[in-house]
N, C-alpha and C positions, 0 to 999 in steps of 0.2 A: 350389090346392096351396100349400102353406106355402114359406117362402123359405130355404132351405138354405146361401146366400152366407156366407162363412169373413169372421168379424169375431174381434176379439181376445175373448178368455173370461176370464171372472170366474167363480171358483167360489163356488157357492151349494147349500149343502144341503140338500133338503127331502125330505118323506117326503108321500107320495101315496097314495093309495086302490090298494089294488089293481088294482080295476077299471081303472083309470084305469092305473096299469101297465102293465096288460093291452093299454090302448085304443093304447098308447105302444108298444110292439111288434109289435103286426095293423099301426098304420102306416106301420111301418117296413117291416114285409111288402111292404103297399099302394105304398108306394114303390119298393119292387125288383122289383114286377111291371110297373110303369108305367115307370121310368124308370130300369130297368139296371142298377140300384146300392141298396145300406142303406147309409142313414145312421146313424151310432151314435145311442143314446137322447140324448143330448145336445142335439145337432142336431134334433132332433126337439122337445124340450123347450122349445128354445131360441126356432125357428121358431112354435111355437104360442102363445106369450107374447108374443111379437112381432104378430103376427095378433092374437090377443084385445088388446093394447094399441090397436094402429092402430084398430080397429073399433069401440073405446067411446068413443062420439063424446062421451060427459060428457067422459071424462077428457080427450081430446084438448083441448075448447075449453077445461078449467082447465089444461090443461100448459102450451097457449102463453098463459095470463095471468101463467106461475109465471118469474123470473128462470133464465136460463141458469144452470146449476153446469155444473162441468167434464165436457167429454164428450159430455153431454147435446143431443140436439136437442130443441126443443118442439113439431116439427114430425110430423107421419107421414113415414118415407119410401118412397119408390118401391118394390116389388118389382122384382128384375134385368129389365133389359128394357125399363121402361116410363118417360114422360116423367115430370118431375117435378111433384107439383100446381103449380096456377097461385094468385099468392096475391091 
């Protein structure tokens, strides 16, 4: 399940496949059947970006060769809950 945790937001616009839309509010559904509550599309959007980053292990290992900019970790982080990698 994607990680829902309230961090500050940056507005970014983009235009998406329908399908894909689509796919963006069945899991907001899937969410409120599992776990109580919908999340706005946002949150949603937000959290799947976050998961597809963490998980492309190319981009991870050139993130942490890239300098720090402001803000930025080069690391993965934690989903709530869990310890942090070991480096």
């Amino acid at each position: 399940m994607i990680d829902l945790r309230d961090d500050l937001p940056r507005e970014l616009k983009v235009k998406v496949r329908s399908s894909i839309h689509d796919l963006i509010s069945r899991y907001g559904e899937f969410y409120q059947a599992t776990e109580g509550f919908k999340p706005d599309e946002n949150k949603i959007v937000d959290g799947a970006l976050k998961s597809f980053f963490d998980d492309e292990d190319g981009f991870q290992e050139w993130l942490k060769k890239q300098p720090k900019t402001n803000g930025s970790s080069p690391a993965r982080t934690p989903p709530a809950g869990s310890a942090a990698p070991q480096s």
